[in-house]
matplotlib code that plots the C-alpha trace (Angstrom):
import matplotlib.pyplot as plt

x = [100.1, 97.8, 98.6, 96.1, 95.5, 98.2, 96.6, 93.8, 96.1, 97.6, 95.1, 94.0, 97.2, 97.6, 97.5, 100.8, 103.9, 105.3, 104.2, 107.0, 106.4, 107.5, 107.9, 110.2, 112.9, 113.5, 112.6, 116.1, 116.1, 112.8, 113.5, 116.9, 115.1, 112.3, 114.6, 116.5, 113.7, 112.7, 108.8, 105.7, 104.7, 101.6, 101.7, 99.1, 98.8, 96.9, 95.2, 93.5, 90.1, 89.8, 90.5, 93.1, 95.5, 98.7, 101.3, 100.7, 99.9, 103.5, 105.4, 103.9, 104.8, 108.3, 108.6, 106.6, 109.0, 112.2, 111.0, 110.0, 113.2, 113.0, 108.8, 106.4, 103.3, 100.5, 98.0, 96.3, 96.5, 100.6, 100.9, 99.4, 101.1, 104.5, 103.2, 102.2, 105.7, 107.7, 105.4, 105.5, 108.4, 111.0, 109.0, 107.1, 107.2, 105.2, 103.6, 102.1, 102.2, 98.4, 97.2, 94.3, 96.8, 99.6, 97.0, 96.2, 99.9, 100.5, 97.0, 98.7, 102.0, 104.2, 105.2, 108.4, 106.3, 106.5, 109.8, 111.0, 108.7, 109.5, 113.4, 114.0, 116.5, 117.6, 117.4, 118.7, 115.7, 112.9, 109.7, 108.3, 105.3, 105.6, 102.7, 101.6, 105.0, 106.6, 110.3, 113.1, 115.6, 118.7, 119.6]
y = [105.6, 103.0, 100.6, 98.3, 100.6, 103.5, 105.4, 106.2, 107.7, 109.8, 111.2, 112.0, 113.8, 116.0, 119.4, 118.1, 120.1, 116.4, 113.2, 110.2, 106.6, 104.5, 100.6, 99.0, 98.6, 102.2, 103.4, 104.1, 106.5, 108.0, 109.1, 110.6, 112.2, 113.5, 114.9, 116.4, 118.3, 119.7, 119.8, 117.8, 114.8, 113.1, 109.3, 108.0, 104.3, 103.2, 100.3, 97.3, 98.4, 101.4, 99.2, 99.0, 96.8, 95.7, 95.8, 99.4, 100.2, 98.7, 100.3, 103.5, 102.6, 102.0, 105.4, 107.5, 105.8, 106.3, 110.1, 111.0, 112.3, 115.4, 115.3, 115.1, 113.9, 114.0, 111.2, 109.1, 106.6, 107.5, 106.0, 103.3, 102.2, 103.0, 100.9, 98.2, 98.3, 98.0, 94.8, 93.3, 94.5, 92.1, 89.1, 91.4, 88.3, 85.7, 88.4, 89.5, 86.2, 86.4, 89.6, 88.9, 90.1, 87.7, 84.8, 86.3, 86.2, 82.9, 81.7, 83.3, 81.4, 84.7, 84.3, 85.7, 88.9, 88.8, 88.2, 91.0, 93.6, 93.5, 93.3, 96.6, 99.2, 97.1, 100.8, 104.4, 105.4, 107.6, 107.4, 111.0, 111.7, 114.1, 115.2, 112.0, 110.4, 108.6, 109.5, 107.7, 110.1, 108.3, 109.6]
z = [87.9, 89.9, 92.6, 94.6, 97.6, 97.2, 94.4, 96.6, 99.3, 96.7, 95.4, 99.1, 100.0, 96.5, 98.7, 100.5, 100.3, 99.3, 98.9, 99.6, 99.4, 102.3, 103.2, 105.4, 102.7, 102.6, 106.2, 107.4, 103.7, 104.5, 107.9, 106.9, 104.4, 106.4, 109.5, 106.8, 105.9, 109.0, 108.3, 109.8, 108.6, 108.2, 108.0, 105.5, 105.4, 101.9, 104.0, 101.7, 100.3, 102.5, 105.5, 108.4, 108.0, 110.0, 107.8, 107.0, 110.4, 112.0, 109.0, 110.3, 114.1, 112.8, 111.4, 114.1, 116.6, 114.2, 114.1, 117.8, 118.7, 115.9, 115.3, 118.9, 117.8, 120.3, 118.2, 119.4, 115.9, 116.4, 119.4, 118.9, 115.6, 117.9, 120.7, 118.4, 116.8, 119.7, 120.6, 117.2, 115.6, 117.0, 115.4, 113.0, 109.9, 112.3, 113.4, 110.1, 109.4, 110.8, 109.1, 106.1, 103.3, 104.6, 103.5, 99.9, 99.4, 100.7, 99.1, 96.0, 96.2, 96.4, 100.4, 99.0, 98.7, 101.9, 102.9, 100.6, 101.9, 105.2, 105.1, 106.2, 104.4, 101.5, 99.8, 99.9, 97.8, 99.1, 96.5, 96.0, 93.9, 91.5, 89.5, 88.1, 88.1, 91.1, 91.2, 93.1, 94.9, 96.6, 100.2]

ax = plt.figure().add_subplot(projection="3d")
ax.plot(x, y, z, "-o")
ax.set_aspect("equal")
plt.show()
């Protein structure tokens, strides 16, 4: 399996209990998932390149936020992704509208790229790496 950016954070988090695969059209999944399983969490964004970036960064403040009720988290890198969500979030598209990988896409033609990975839970699907093999477990 390689991706742009995500194969990097995988290979970072092989001594996980689990590795799952999160975006904004399966958060509502993922955090059902995750309280289900009554372990903590470590949010690993994949970034661009090794770098920050804010689409990552506000999916994680969407799901640190979603969580806090069943996982405290006392991190500083939490609560700011959390803080930056509940800024952003409400206009999140114009938003990251302004981020560097928002102009590759449009650059690119595929703003519909875009649009589709930030429409939140269009799935019931929670991506979970196993071995070398991402799997696909409905819930």
């Amino acid at each position: 399996m390689t991706t742009t950016n995500g194969t990097l954070a995988i290979s970072k988090s092989q001594e996980a209990d689990e590795i799952l695969i999160g975006a904004f059209p399966n958060l509502s999944a993922t955090i059902r998932y995750i309280q289900s399983q009554q372990k903590d969490v470590i949010i690993h964004c994949a970034g661009w390149k090794g770098r920050f970036n804010l689409e990552d960064s506000l999916y994680a403040g969407a799901l640190a936020k979603s969580l806090e009720k069943t996982h405290s988290s006392d991190d500083d890198g939490a609560l700011a992704m959390k803080t930056l969500f509940e800024k952003e979030g409400p206009q999140l598209k114009n938003y990251l509208s302004k981020a560097s990988h928002a102009k590759r896409l449009q650059n690119q033609g595929i703003e519909k790229d875009i649009d589709f990975c930030l429409t939140f839970d269009l799935y019931e699907i929670v991506g979970k790496v196993e071995g070398d093999v991402l799997k696909g477990m409905k819930f």
